[in-house]
mmCIF file as gemmi writes it, N, C-alpha and C atoms, coordinates in Angstrom:
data_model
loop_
_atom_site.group_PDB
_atom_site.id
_atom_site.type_symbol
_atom_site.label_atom_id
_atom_site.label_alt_id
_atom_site.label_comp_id
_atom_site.label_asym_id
_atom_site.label_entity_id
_atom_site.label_seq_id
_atom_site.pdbx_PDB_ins_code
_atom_site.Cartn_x
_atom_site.Cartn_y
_atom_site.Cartn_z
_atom_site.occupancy
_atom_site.B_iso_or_equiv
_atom_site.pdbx_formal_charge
_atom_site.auth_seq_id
_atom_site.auth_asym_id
_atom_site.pdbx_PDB_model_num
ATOM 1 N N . UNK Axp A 1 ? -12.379 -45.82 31.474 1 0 ? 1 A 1
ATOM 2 C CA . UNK Axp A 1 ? -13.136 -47.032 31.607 1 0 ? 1 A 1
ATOM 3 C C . UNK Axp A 1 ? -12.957 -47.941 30.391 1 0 ? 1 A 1
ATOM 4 N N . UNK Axp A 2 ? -12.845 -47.251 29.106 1 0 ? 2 A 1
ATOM 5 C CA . UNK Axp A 2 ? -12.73 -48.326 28.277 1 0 ? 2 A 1
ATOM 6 C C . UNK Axp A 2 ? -11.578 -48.639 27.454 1 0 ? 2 A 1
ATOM 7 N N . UNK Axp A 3 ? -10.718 -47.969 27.899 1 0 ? 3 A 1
ATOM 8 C CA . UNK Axp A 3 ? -9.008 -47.743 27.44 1 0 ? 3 A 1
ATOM 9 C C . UNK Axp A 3 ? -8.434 -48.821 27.703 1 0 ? 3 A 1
ATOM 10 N N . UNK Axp A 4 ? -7.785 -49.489 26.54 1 0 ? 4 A 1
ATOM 11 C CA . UNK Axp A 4 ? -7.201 -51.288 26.068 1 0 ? 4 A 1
ATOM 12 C C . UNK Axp A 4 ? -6.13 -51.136 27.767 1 0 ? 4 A 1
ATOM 13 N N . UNK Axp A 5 ? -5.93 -52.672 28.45 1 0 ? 5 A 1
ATOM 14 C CA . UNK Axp A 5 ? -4.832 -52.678 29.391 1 0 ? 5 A 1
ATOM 15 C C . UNK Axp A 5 ? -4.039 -53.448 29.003 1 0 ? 5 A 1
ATOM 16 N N . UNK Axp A 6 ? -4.342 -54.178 27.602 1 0 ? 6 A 1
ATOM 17 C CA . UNK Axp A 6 ? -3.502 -55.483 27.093 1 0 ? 6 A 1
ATOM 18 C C . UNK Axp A 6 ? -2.425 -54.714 26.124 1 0 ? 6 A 1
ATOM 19 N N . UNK Axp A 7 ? -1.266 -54.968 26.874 1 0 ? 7 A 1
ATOM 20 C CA . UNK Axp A 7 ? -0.323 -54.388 25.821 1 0 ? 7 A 1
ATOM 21 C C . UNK Axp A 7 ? -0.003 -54.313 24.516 1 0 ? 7 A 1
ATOM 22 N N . UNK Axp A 8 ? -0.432 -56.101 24.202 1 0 ? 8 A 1
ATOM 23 C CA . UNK Axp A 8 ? -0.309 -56.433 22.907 1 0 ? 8 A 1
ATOM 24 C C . UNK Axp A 8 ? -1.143 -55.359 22.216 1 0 ? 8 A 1
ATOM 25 N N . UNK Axp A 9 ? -2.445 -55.018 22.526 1 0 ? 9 A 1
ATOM 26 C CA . UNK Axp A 9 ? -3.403 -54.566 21.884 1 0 ? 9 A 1
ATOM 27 C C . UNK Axp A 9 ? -2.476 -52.952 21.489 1 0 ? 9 A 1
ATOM 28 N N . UNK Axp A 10 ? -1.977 -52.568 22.3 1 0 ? 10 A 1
ATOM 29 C CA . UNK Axp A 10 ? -1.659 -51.151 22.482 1 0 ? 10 A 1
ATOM 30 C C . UNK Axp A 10 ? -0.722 -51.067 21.296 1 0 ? 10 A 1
ATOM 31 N N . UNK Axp A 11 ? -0.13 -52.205 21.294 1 0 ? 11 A 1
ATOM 32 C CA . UNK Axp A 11 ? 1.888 -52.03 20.296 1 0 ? 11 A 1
ATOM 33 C C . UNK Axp A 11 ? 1.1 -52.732 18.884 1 0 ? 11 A 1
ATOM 34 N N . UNK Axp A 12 ? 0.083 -53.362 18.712 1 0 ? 12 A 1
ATOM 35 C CA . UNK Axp A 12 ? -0.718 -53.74 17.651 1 0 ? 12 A 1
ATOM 36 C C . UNK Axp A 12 ? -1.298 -52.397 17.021 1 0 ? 12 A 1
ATOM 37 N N . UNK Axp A 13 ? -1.77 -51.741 17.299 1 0 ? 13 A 1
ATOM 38 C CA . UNK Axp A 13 ? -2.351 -50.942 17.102 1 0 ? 13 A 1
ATOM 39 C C . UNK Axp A 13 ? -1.252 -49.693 16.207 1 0 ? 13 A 1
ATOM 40 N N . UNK Axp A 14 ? -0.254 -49.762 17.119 1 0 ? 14 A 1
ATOM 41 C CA . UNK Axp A 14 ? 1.086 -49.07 16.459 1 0 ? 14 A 1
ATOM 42 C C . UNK Axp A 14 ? 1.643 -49.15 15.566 1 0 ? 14 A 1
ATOM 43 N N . UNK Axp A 15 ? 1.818 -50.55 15.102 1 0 ? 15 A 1
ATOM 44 C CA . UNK Axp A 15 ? 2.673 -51.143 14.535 1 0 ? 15 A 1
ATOM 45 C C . UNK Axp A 15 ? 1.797 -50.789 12.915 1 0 ? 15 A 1
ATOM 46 N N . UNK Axp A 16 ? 2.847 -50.299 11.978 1 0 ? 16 A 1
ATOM 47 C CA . UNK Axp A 16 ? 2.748 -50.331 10.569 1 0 ? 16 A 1
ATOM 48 C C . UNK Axp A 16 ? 2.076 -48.824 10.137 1 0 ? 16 A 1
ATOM 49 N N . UNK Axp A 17 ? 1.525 -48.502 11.085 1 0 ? 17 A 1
ATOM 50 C CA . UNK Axp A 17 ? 1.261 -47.166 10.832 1 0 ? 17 A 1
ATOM 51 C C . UNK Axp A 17 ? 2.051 -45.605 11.108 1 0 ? 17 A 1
ATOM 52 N N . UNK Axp A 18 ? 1.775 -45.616 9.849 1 0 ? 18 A 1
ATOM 53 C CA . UNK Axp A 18 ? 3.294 -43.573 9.528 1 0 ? 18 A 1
ATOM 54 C C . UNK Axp A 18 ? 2.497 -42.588 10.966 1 0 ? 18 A 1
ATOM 55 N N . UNK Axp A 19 ? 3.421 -41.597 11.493 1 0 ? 19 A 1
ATOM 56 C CA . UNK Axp A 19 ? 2.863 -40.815 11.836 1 0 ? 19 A 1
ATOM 57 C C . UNK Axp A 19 ? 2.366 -39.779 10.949 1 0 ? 19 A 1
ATOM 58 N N . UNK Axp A 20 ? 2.01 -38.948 11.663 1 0 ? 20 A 1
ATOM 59 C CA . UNK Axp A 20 ? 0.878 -37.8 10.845 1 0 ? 20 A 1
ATOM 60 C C . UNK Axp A 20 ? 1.994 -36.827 9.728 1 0 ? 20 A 1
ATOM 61 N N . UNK Axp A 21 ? 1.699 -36.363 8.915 1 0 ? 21 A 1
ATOM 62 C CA . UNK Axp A 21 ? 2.048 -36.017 7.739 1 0 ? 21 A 1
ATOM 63 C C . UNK Axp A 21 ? 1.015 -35.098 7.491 1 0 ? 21 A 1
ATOM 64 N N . UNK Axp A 22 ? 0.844 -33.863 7.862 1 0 ? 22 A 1
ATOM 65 C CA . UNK Axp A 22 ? -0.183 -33.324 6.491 1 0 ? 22 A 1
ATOM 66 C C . UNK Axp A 22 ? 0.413 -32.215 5.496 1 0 ? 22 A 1
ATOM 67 N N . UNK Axp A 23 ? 1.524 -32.144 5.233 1 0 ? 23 A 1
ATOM 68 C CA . UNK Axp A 23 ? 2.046 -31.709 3.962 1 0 ? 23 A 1
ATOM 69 C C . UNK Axp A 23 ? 2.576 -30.52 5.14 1 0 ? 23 A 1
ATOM 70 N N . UNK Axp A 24 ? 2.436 -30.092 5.961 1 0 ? 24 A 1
ATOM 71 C CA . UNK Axp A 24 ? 2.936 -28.45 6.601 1 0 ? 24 A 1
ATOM 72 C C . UNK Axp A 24 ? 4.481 -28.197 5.68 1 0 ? 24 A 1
ATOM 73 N N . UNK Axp A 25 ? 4.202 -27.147 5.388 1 0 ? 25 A 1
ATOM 74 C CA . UNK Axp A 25 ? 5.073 -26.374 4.753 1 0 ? 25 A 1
ATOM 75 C C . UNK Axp A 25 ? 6.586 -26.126 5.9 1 0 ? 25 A 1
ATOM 76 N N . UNK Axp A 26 ? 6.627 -26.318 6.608 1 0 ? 26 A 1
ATOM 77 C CA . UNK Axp A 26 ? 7.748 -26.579 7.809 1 0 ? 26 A 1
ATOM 78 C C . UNK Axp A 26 ? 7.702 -27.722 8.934 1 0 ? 26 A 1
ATOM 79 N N . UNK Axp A 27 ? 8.321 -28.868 8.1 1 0 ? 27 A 1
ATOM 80 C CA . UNK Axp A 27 ? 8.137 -30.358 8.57 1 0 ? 27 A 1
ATOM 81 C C . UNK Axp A 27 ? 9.725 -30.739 8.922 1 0 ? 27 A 1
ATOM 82 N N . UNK Axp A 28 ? 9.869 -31.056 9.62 1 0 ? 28 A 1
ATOM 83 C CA . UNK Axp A 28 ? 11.677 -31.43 10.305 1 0 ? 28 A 1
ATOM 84 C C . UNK Axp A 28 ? 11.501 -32.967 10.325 1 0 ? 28 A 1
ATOM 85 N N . UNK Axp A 29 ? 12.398 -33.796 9.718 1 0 ? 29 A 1
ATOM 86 C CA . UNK Axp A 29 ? 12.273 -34.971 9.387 1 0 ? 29 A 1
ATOM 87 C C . UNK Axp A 29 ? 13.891 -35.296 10.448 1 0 ? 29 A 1
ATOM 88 N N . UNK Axp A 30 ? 13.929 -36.622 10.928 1 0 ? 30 A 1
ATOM 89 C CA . UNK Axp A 30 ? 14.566 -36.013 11.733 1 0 ? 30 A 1
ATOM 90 C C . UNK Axp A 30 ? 15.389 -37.814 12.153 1 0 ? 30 A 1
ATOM 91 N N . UNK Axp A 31 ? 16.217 -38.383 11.782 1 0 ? 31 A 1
ATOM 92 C CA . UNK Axp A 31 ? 16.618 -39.534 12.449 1 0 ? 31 A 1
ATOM 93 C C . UNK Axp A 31 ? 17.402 -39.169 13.464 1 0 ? 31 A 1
ATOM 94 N N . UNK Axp A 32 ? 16.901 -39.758 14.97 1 0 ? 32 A 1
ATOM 95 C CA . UNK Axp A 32 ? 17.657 -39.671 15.713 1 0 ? 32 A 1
ATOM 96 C C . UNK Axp A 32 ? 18.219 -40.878 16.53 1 0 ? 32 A 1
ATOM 97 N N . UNK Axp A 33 ? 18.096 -41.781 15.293 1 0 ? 33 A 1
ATOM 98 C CA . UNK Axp A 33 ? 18.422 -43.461 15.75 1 0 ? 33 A 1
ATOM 99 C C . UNK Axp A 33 ? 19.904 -43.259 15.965 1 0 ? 33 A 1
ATOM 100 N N . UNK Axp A 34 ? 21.188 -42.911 15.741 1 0 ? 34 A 1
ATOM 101 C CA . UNK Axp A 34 ? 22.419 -42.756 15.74 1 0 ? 34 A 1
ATOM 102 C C . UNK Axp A 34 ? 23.116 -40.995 16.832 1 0 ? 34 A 1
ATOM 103 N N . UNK Axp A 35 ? 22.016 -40.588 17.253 1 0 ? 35 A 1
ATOM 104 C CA . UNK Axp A 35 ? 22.336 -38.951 17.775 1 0 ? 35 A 1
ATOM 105 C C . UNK Axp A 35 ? 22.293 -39.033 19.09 1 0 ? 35 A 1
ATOM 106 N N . UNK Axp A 36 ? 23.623 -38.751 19.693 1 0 ? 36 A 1
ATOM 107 C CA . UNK Axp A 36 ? 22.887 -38.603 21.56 1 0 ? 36 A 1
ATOM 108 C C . UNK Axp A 36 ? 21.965 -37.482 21.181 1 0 ? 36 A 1
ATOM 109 N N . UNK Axp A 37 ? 21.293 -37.047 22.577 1 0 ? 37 A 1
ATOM 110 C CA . UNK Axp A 37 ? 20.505 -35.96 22.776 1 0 ? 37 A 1
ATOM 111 C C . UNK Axp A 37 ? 21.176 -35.133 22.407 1 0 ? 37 A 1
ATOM 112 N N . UNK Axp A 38 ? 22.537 -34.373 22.792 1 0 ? 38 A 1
ATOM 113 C CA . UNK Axp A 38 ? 22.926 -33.178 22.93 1 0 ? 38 A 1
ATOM 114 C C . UNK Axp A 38 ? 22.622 -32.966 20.548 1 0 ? 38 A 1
ATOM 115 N N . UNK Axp A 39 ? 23.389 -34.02 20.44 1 0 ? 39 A 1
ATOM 116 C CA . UNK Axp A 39 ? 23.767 -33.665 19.014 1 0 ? 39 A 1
ATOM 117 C C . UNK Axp A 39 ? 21.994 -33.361 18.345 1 0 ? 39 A 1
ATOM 118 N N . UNK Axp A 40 ? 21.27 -34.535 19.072 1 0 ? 40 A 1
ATOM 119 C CA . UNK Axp A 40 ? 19.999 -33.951 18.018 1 0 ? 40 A 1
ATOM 120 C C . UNK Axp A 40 ? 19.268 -32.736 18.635 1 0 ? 40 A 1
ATOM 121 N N . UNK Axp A 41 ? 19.571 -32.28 19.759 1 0 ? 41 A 1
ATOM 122 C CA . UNK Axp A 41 ? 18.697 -30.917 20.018 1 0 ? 41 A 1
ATOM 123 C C . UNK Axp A 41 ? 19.52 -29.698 19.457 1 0 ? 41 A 1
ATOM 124 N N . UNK Axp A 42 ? 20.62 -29.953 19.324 1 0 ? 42 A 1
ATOM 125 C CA . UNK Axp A 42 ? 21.711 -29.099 18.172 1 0 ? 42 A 1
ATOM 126 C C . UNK Axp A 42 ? 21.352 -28.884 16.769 1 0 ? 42 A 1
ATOM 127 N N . UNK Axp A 43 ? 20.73 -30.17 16.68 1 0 ? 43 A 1
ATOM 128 C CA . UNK Axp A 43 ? 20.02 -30.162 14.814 1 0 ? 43 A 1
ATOM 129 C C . UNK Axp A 43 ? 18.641 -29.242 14.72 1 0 ? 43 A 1
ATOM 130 N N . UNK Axp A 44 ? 18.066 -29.81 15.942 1 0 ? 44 A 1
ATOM 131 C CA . UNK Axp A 44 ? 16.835 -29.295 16.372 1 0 ? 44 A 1
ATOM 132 C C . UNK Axp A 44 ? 17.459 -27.434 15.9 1 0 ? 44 A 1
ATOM 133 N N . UNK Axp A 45 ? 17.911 -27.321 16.87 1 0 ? 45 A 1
ATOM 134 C CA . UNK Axp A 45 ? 18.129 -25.671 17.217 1 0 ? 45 A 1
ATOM 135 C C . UNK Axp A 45 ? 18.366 -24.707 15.885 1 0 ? 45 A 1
ATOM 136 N N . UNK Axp A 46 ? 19.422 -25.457 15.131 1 0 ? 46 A 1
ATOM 137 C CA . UNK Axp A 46 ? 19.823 -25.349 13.883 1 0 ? 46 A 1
ATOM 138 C C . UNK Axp A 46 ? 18.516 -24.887 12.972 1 0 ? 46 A 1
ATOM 139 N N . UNK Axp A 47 ? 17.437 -26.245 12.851 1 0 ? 47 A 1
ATOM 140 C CA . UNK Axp A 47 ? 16.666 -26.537 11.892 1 0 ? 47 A 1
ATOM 141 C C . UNK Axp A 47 ? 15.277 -25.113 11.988 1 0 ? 47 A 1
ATOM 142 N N . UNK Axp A 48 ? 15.381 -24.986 13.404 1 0 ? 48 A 1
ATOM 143 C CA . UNK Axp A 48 ? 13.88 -23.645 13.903 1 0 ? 48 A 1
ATOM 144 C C . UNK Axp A 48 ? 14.894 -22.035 13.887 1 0 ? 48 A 1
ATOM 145 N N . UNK Axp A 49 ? 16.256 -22.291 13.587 1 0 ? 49 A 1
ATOM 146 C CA . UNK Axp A 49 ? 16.917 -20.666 13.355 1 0 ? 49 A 1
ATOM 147 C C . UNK Axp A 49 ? 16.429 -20.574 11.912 1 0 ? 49 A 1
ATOM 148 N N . UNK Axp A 50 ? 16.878 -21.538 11.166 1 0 ? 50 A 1
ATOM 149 C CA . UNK Axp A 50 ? 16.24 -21.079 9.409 1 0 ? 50 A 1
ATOM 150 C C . UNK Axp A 50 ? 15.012 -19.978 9.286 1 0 ? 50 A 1
């Protein structure tokens, strides 16, 4: 019932803020702006064998 329908409001709300961070001792940082899928679930796979 009271959940925004105005998009702007939704991508406003987004905008400028980090996701969550709380220090976990096993944090995967991870650009996958340049990776098809296959290559970043490869990194993925890689990164949870350690």
């Amino acid at each position: 019932m009271r959940k925004p329908r105005d998009v702007t409001l939704v991508n406003g709300n987004r905008d400028g803020r980090p996701l969550i961070d709380r220090g976990g001792d096993r944090l995967l940082h991870l650009d996958v702006s340049h990776l098809s899928v296959d290559s970043a679930a490869t990194a993925i796979a890689k990164w949870l064998a350690k």
